[in-house]
Each structure stands twice: as C-alpha cells, then as structure tokens.
C-alpha positions as MATLAB code, in Angstrom:
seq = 'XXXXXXXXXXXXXXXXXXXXXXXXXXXXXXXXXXXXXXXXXXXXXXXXXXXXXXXXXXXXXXXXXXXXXXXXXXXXXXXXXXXXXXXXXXXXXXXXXXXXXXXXXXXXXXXXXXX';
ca = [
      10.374   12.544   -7.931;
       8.486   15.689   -8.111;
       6.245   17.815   -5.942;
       2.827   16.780   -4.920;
       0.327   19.400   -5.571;
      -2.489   17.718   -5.857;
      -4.547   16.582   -2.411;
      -5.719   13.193   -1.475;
      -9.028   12.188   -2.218;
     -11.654   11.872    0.602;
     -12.371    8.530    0.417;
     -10.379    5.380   -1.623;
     -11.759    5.074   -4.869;
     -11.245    2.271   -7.778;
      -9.506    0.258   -5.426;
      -9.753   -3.456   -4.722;
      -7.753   -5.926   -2.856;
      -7.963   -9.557   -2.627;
      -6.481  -11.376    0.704;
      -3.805  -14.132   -0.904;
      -2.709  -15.458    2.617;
      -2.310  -14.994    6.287;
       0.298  -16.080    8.758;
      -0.862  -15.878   12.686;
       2.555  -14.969   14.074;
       2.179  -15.830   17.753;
       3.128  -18.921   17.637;
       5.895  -18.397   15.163;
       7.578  -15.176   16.882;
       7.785  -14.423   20.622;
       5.983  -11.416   21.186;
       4.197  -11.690   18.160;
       0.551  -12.910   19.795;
      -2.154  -11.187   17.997;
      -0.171  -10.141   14.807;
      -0.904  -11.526   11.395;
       1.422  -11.361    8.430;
      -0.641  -10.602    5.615;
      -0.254  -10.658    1.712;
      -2.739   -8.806   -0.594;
      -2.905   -8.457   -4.069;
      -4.345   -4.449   -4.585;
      -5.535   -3.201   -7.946;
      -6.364    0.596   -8.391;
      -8.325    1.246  -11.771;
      -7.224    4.135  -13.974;
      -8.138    7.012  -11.582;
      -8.471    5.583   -8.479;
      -6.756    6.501   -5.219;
      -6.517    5.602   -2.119;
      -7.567    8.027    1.090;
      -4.363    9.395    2.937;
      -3.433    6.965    5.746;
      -0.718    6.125    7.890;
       1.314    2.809    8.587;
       1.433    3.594   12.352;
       1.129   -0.007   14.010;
       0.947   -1.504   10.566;
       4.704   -1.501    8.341;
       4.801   -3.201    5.584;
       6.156   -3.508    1.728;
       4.679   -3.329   -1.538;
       5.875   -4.312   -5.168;
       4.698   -3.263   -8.415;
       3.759   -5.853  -10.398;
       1.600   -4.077  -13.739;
       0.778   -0.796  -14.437;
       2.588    2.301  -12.654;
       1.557    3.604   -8.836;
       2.137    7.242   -7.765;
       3.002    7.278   -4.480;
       2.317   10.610   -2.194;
       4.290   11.097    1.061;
       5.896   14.571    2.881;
       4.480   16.772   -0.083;
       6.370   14.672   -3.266;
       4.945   12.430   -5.569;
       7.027    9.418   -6.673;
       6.058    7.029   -9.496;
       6.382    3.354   -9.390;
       6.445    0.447  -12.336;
       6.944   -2.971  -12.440;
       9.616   -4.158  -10.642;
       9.965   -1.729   -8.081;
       8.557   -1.505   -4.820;
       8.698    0.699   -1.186;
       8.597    0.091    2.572;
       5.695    1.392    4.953;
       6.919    2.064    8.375;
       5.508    3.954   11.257;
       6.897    7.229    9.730;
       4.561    6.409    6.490;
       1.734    8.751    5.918;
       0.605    8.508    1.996;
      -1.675    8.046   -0.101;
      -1.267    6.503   -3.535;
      -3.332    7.079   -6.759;
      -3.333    5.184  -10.703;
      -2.786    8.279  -13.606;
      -2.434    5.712  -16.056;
      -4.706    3.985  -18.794;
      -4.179    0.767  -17.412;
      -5.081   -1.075  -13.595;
      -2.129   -0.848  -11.727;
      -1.159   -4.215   -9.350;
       1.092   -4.444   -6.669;
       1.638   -6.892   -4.272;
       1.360   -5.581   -0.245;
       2.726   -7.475    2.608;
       2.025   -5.911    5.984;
       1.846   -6.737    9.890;
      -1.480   -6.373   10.959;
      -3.424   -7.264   14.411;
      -5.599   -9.985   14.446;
      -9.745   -8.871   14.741;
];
C-alpha cells in the first residue's frame, strides 16, 4: 500500500466492460424483487481510469484476472495482480486506474437494480 497523491480523473477513460450474465434475483431471494446479480468482464487500457464512484446501493467483488489494477480508496493506493481481488460495499468510494504496459482484466460481480 502506499499513499494516493494523485486525483481521480474527471471522467472514466480506456475502460470497457462487457455484460457476461445476469441473474433477476426476485424470484430467487425474498426481498430481492428488482435486484440483478450481475457479472462483467472490465478491461482498462494502459492509462485508463475510472471516475471516482461509490458502491452505495451497489456491493460487489472483483478479481484480477491479467494485468495489475491500482485501486484508490480513503487517500491510499493499493495494487492488484492476478489472482487477487477486493470487496465493494456501501463504505466503498474509489476509483481505480491501469499504470501498466499491458490491459488490465478483472472480473466484477455486483448487485445492481433492475432498469
């Protein structure tokens, strides 16, 4: 871990995410209606970022699956390879940016509301 310094960009940047699948959890958990479990599969090209944002409403997980993911969150900066992974919860306010050569991919699985 170190300390962030650096500021979130404005807007997400070099970022792309593919929908893999989608569970409608009403009818699989009481109290669920309106919720979908979601998995993504999120790649962020050398130098891209994503805008700060919050999990409010929204936890999730993610898991590094190529390239390495610095995460931002409280003012410290934590890097993330392959292999590893973190939870979102409604304490979660980050953002996360690539400094490598390479696309990073993670896998994210979150609770979202149905639109």
């Amino acid at each position: 871990m170190r300390t962030s310094l650096k500021k979130s960009p404005a807007t997400t940047r070099g970022v792309t995410e593919k929908v893999l699948t989608e569970v409608d959890l009403g009818p699989e958990v009481k109290g669920m209606a309106g919720r979908k479990l979601r998995m993504r599969l999120i790649t962020i090209a050398p130098g891209g970022a994503t805008a700060i944002h919050n999990h409010e409403d929204r936890p999730g997980t993610v898991y590094v699956l190529r390239g390495r993911i610095m995460d931002h969150r409280g003012g410290v900066a934590k890097e993330y390879g392959p292999g590893l992974g973190w939870p979102e919860d409604r304490a979660t306010e980050h953002w996360i940016e690539n400094r490598g050569k390479t696309p990073a991919v993670e896998i994210s699985v979150d609770i979202i509301k149905q639109r």
